[in-house]
C-alpha positions as CSV (number, residue, x, y, z in Angstrom):
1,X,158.2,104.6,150.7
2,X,154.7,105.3,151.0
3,X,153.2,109.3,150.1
4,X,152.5,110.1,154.3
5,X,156.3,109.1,154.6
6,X,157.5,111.0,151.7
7,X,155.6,113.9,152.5
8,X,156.9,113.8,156.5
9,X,160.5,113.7,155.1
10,X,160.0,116.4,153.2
11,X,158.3,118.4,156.4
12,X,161.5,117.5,158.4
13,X,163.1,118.8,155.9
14,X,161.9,122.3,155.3
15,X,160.9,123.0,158.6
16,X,164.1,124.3,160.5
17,X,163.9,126.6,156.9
18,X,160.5,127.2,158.1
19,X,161.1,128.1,161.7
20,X,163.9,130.5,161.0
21,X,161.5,132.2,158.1
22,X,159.0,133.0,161.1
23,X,161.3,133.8,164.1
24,X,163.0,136.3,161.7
25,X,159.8,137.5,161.3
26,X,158.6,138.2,164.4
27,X,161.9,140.6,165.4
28,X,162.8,143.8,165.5
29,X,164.0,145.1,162.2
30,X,165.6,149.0,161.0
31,X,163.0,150.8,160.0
32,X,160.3,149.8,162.5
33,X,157.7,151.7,164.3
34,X,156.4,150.4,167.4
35,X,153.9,151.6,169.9
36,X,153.3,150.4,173.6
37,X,150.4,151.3,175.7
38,X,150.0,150.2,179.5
39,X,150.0,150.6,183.1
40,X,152.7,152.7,184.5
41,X,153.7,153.3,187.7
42,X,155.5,156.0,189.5
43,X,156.7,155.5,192.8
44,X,159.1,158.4,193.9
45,X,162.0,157.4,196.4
46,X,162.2,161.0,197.5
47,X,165.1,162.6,200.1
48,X,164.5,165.9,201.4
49,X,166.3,168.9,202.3
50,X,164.5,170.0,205.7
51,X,162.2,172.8,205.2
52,X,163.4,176.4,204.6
53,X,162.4,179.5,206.0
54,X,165.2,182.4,204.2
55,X,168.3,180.9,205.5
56,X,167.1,179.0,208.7
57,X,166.3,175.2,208.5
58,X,163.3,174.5,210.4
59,X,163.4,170.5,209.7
60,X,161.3,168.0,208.2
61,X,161.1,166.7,204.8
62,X,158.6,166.6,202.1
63,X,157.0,163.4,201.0
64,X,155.4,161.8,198.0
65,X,152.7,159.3,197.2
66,X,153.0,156.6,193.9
67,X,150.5,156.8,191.2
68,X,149.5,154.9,188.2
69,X,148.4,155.9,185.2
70,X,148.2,154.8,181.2
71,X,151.6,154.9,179.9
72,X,152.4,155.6,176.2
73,X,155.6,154.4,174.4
74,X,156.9,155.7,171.0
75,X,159.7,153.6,169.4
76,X,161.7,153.6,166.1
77,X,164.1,151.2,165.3
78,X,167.4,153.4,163.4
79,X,169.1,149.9,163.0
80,X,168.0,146.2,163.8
81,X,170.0,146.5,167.3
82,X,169.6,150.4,168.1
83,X,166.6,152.4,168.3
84,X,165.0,156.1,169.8
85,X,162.6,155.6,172.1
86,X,159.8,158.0,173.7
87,X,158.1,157.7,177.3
88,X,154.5,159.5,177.3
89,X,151.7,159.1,179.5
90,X,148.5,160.9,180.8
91,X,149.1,163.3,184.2
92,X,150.4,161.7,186.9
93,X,148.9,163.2,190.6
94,X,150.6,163.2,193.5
95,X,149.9,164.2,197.3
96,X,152.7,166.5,198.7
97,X,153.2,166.7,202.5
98,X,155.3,167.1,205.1
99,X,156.8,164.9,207.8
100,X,159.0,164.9,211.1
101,X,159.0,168.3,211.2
102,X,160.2,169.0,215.4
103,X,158.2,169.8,218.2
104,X,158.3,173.6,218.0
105,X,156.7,173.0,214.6
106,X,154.0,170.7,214.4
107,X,152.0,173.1,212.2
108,X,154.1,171.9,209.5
109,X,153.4,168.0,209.2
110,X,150.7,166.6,207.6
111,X,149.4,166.9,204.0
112,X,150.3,170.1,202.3
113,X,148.6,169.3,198.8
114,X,148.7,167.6,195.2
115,X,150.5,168.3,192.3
116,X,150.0,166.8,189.0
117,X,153.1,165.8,186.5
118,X,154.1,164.4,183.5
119,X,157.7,163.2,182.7
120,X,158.6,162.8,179.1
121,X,161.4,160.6,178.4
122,X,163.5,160.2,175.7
123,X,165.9,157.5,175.2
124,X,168.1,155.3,173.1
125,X,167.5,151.6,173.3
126,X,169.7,149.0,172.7
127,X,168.8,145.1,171.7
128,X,171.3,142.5,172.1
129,X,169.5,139.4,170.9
130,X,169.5,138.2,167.6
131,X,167.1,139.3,165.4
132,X,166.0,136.0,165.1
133,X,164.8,136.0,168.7
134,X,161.1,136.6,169.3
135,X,162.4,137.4,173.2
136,X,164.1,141.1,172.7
137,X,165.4,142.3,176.4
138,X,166.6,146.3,175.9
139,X,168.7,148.5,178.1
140,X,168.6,152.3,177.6
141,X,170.0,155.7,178.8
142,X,168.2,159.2,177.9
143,X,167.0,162.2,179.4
144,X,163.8,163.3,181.4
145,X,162.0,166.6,181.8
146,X,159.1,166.8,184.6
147,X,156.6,169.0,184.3
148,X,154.5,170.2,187.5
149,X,151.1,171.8,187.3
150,X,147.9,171.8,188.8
151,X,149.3,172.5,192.5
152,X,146.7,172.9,194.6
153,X,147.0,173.5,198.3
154,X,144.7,171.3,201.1
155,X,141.5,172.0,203.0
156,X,143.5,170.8,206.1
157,X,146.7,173.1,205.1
158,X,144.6,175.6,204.8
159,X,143.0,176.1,207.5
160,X,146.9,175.9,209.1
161,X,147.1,179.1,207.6
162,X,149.0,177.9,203.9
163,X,147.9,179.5,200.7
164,X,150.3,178.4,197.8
165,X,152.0,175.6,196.3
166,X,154.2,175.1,193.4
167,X,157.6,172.7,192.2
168,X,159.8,173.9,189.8
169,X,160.1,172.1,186.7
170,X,163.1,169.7,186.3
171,X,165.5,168.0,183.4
172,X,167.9,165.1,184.6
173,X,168.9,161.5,183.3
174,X,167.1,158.3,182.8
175,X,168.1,155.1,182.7
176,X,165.6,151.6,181.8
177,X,165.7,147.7,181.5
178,X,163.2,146.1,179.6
179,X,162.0,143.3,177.0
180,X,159.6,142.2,174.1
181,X,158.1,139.1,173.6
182,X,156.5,139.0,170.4
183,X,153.0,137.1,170.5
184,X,153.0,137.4,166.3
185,X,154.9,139.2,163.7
186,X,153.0,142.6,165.3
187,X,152.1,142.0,168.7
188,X,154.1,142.1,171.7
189,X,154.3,141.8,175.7
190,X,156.2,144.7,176.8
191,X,157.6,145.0,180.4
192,X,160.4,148.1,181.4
193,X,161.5,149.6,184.6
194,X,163.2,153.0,184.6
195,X,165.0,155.2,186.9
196,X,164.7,159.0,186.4
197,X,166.3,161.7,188.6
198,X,164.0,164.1,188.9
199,X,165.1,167.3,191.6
200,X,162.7,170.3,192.3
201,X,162.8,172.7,194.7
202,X,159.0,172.8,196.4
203,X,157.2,176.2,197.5
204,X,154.8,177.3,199.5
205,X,153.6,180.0,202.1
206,X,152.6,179.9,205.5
207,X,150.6,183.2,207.3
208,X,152.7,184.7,209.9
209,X,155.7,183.0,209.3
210,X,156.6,183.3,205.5
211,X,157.8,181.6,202.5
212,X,159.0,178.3,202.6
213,X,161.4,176.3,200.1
214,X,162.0,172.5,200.7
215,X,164.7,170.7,197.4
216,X,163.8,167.6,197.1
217,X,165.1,164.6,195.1
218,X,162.1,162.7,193.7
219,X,164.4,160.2,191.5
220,X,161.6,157.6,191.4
221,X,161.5,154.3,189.7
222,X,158.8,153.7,186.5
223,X,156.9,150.4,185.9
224,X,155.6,150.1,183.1
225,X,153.5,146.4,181.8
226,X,151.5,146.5,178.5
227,X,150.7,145.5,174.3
228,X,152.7,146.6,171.7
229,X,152.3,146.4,167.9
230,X,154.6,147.1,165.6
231,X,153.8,148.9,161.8
């Protein structure tokens, strides 16, 4: 047998020992730190009490718009399967306004203002793969607490006579799907979608009429697409 055949025997040989050695290596392990940064998206799917004037219902509904911002993700791995997971991200900004409101109120529709959020997330993840598989889908359940600021009322709603805005904060349950592909033994694609219920209760004051309430179920999904690297 020459020494090129010898040594490719030998190669067939080791290498299944080989490719386990580095697929092993590239998964998630106990102990493990990892850190996400990307794109994420929220788009609310909001449902609207009508809007609220003391006890009378004078109709309409509140509306949101999506927006995307840099998402941060904090993970630690407590076993090779199960680990505690963190959502973080800079402020989201929204524009708040208000929609089919009836004829004998048309003051009401139109855009009210923008609000600014952010909607930390804790969950716990869980990874059914193997550890030997570089491809590491996750499901995950947890809870969420939104925090609104920066309300500001519009030029437009204004000069309808409205001088205040503000959304209570809100706690509720989240729930995600996601997955890892490691690139190397540190560096991963990360893709997740979440839902999160968020409810508020929105207000704001008109001149000559009052103050107005409107509860609103936000409960939007999360998209979130980025790097990872894992210490």
């Amino acid at each position: 047998m020459s020494a090129f055949a010898s040594r490719l025997g030998l190669a067939a040989l080791f290498a299944p020992a080989l490719l386990a050695v580095s697929v092993t290596a590239q998964a998630h392990q106990a102990g493990d730190i990892i850190v996400r940064a990307g794109a994420v998206t929220v788009d609310p799917h909001e449902d609207s009490s009508g809007i609220k004037l003391g006890g009378a219902n004078l109709g309409g509904n509140a509306t949101l718009d999506s927006d995307t911002q840099l998402g941060l993700n904090f993970a630690y791995m407590l076993t090779d399967h199960v680990g505690v997971e963190l959502l973080a991200a800079t402020p989201f900004s929204h524009d708040v306004g208000v929609a089919g409101s009836p004829a004998g109120a048309p003051a009401l529709n139109g855009k009210l203002g923008s609000i600014k959020h952010l909607p930390p997330t804790l969950s716990a993840v869980w990874y059914p793969m193997a550890s030997s598989s570089a491809f590491q889908p996750y499901v995950g359940a947890g809870v969420n607490f939104t925090w609104f600021f920066d309300e500001e009322v519009s030029s437009s709603a204004k000069a309808k006579g409205f001088n205040s805005l503000s959304l209570d904060n809100s706690w509720g349950l989240a729930a995600q799907l996601g997955f890892d592909y490691m690139l190397t033994d540190k560096v991963m694609l990360n893709a997740q979608a979440r839902y999160i219920d968020i409810e508020t209760t929105g207000h704001t004051n008109l001149a000559g009429v009052g103050r107005l309430n409107v509860d609103v179920d936000v409960d939007p999904f999360v998209y979130m697409v980025g790097l990872g690297y894992k210490f």
